[in-house]
N, C-alpha and C positions, 0 to 999 in steps of 0.2 A: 744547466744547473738550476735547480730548484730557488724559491730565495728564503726560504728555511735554513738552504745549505750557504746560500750566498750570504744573509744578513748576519749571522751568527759566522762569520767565513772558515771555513775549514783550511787549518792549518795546514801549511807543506812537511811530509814527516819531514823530520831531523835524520840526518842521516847519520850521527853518532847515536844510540838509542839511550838514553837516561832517563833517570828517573825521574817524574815530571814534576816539578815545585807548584802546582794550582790543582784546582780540580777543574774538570769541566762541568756548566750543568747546560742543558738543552731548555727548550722553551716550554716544558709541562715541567719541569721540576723547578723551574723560576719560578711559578707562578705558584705552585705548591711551599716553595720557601718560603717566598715572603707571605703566605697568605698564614701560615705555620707559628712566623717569625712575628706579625700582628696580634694573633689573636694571645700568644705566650706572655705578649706586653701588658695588651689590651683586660684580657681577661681579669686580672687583680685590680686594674683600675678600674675597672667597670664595676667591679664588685665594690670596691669603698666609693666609687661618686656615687653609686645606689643607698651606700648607706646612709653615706650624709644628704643627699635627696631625702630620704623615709625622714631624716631626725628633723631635716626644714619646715616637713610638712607636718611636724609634732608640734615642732616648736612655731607655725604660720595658727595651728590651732590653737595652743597655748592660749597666741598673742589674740585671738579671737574674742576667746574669754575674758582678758582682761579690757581691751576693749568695752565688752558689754557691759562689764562690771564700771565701766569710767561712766558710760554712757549714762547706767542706771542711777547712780551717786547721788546722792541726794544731800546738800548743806542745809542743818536747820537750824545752825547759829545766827546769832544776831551779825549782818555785815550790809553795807553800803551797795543799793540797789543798783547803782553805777556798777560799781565793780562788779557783782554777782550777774550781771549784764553783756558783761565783756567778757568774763570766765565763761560763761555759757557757752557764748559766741563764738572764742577760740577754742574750747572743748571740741566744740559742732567741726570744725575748722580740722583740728588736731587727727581727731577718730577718724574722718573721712581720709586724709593723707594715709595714714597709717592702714585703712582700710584697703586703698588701691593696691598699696604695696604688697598687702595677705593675698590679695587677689592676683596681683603679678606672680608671686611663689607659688601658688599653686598648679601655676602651667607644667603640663606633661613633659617632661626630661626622656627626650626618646633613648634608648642603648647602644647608640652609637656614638663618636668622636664628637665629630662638628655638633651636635646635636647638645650634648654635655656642656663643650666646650661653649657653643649660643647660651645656650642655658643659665652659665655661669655670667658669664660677660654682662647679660640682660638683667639677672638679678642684683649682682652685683653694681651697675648703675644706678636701678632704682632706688636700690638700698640708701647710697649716696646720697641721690635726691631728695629722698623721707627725710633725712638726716639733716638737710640743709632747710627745708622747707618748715618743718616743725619745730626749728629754737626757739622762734617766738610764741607760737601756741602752747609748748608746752610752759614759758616762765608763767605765763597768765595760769596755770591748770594746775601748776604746783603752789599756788596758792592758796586754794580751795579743795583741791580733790589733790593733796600730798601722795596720800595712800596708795590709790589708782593709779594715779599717773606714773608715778615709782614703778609698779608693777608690769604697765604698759612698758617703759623705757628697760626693764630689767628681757623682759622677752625678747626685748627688741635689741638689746645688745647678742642676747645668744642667737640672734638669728644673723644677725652682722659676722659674730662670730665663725659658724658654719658655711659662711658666705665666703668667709678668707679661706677656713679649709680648702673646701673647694676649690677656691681658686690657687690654691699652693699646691695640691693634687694634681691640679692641672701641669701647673709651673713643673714641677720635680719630674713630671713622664712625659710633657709634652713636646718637647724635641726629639727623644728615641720615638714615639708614637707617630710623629711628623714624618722622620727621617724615613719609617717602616711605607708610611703611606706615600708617601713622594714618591718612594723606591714604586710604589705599586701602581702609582700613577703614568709613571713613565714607559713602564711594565706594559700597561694597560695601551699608551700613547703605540707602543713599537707594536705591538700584535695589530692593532687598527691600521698605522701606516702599511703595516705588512697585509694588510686584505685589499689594502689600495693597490697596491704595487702588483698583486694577484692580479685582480681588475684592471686595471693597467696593462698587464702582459696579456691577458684575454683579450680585450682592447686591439693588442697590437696584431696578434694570430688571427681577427677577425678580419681587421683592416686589411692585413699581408693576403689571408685568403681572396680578399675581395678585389685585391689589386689583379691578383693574381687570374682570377676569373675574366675582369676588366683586360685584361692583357691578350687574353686568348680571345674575347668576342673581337677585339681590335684586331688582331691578327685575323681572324676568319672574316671580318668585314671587308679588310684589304685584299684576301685571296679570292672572294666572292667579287671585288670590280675588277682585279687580275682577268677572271672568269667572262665577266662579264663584257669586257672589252676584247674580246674574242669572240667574242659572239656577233650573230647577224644584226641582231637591233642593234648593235653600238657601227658595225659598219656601217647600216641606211644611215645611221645619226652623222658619221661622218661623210656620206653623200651629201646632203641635206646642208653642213656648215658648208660644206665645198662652196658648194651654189651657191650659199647667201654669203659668202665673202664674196665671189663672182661678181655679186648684183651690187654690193656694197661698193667695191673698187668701181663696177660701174658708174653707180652713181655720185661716186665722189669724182670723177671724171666730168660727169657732168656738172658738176655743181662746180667745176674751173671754168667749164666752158660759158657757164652761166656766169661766172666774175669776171670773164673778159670782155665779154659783150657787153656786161653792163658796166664793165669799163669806161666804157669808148660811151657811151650815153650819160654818164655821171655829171661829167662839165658841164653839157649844154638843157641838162634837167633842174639844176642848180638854176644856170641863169634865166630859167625859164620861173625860178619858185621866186627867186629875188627880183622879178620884173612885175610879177603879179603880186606880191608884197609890197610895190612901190607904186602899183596901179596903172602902169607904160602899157600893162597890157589886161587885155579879159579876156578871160578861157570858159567855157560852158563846163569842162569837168576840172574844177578848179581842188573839189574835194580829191579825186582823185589822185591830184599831185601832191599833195597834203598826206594822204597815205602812203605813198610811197615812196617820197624824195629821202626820207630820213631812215629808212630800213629798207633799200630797196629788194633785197637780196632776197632778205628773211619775209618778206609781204609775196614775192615770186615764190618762193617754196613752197610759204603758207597757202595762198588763195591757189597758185597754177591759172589763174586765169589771164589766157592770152589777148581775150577780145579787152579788156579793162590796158594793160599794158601795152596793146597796140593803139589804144585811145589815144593815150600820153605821146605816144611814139609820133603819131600823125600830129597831134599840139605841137611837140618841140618840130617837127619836119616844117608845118606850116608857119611856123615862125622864122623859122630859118630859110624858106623859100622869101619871104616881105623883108629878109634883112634887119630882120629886130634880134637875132641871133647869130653870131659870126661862128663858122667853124670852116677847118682844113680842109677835111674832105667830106665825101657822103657817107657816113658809116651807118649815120641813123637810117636814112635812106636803105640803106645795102639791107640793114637788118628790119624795117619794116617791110621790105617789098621780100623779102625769103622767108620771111614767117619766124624768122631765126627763136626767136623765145615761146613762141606757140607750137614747135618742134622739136626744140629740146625739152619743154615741160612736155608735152606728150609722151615722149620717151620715160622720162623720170617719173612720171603717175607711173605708167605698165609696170618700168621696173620695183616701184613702192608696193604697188599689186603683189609682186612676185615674191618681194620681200615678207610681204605680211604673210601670205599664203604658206612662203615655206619654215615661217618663225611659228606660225600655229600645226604645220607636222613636225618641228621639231619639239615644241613643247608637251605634244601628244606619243613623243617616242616613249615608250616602252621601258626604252634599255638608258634613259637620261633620267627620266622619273627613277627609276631604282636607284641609280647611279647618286641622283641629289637623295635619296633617303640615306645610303649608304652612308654618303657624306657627314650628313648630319649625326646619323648614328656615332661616325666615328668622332665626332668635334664631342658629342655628346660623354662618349667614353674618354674621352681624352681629358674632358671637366670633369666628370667621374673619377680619374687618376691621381688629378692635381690636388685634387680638395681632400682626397684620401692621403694621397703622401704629406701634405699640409698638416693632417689632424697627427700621422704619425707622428713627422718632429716636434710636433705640440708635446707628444704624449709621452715623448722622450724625452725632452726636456723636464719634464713633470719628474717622473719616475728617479732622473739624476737626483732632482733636489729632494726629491722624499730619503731617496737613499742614501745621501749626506745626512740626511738629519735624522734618518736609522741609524746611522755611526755614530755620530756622534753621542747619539743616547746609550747605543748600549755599552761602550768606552767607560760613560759615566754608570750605567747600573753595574759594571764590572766592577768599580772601585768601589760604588757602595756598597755593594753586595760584602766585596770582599773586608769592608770596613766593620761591617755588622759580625761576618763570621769569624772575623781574625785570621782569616786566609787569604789568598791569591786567588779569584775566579775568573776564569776565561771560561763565557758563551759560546756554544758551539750549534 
């Protein structure tokens, strides 16, 4: 459904047929009514606020003239140089007020509403203000220049005068003229929501397409690892893990057998660090028990070096031959003279060898390098997805509330509409 068709909503026929109590009008003969319905108003007032514009600006010149004639007035009675001082003074005072004011009236009154309507408002204040501003200048000026100033205040009532018209012009039309323009405003509001809500649905057809494309590389991404895990390079790849779980389980094998030996060594390397700490004894590689009494494990792994670790072994043996160390049996012993940790790190280098070697052919596979692009691809589309169906319900959300507030306006221009024609009108 279009939302031409939707906004304006097309009725369900009636299934009795009768004859229909409203009219309908569509959205070009709206706009043509009321535009119809304005100017019908408009057009006579415009014509008399023109007139009385033209007489303001007869009567702003009038007041021009008498002005000059105040200005030029000459007293050549005998009078008190004070006074004739003060008169001058507020003459000078008087003409300039009454001057701003001629110069305020002469502003351009454009032909339209608001323009009229400023126009008046604006004059009309100033008016005011002259009026308030000049009581005092003028008692001083009606003193001396009676004649003029009379004259001045005589134009300057007709132009007050003119000023009310106007303003009562306005008053007597300017609620049918409002009501027409409101109507046209709103008018104006529902056409503009209605290009949103266009935009909007384009919006959305764009989005859906894009989903929609996004949907299908994702599907081909996932047939293409299908694909490719069938294939040779994904098999070697799985020779390849084989083996380095292989070496992995081996060397975690080892690396118990390396916690049991260095089991059985722990106690008597302890009492070997707290006797050289206490000074009972001195050992030539005293650093090297230092290194490794506190991480023994992780220092084995790290260095692999058996000659340094057999060092210590032959310290603690030698101390425990003098008696300066008690233990149950010979283990230290057992595992110095087998080579026990210079045996099993031998093993665990080869196997780290092996390890390394076959983690840089699997890193070099072929069919794993694709495999993580694919991946990414697909996490990539997959964010691509989210952030599109995300802006969707954005854009839906939107679209609701536009569309509530298309009802509710055109509800209201039905009534007004219908209020101006003296009819029933239902938008369609």
């Amino acid at each position: 459904m279009g939302f031409l068709e939707w906004i304006f909503g097309r009725r369900k026929e009636e299934t009795v047929q009768e004859k229909k109590d409203y009219e309908e009008l569509n959205m070009d003969s709206v706009g043509a009514l009321l535009s119809k319905k304005f100017e019908e108003k408009f057009e006579p007032f415009k014509k008399d606020a023109n007139k009385i514009y033209q007489e303001l600006q007869s009567a702003t010149d009038n007041i021009e003239k008498s002005l000059n004639e105040l200005a030029e007035a000459k007293f050549t009675d005998q009078v008190d140089p004070e006074l004739l001082q003060n008169v001058t003074a507020h003459r000078k005072s008087f003409i300039q007020k009454m001057e701003f004011m001629r110069k305020h009236l002469k502003i351009q009154m454009q032909p339209d509403f608001d323009s009229i309507l400023n126009y008046s408002q604006s004059i009309s204040q100033t008016i005011s203000e002259t009026n308030q501003n000049t009581v005092n200048d003028y008692r001083f000026v009606d003193r001396l220049f009676e004649k003029e100033g009379e004259q001045v205040i005589n134009d300057f009532k007709v132009i007050g005068k003119l000023s009310d018209d106007l303003k009562n012009l306005i008053k007597s039309d300017k609620d049918n003229l409002l009501s027409i323009k409101n109507m046209q405003n709103d008018f104006e509001s529902v056409k503009k929501e209605i290009c949103i809500l266009h935009e909007m649905e384009e919006n959305l057809e764009i989005l859906d397409e894009k989903i929609s494309n996004l949907k299908s590389e994702h599907e081909k991404e996932n047939e293409e690892i299908k694909k490719l895990e069938s294939g040779k390079d994904w098999s070697d790849l799985n020779e390849l893990l084989e083996k380095k779980k292989r070496i992995m389980d081996e060397i975690s094998k080892l690396k118990s057998e390396l916690i049991q030996n260095i089991s059985k060594i722990e106690r008597p390397l302890r009492k070997l660090k707290n006797m050289v700490d206490k000074g009972s004894v001195d050992i030539d590689n005293e650093k090297l028990l230092e290194k490794y009494v506190d991480s023994f494990l992780g220092k084995v792994i790290e260095d692999k070096n058996s000659e340094e670790i057999n060092s210590i072994l032959k310290t603690i043996q030698k101390n425990i031959s003098e008696g300066k160390i008690e233990t149950k049996d010979d283990e230290v012993k057992n595992i110095l003279e087998n080579d026990v940790f210079g045996n099993i790190l031998k093993k665990y280098s080869a196997l780290e060898n092996d390890q390394k070697e076959l983690e840089e052919r699997i890193d070099e596979n072929i069919g794993l390098k694709r495999r993580n692009e694919m991946e990414d691809n697909i996490k990539d589309l997959e964010k691509q997805m989210e952030i599109s169906n995300s802006e969707i319900e954005k854009i839906k959300k939107q679209i609701d509330k536009i569309k509530g507030s298309v009802d509710e306006k055109k509800i209201l221009l039905e009534k007004s509409i219908g209020e101006v024609e003296n009819k029933k009108i239902r938008l369609v």
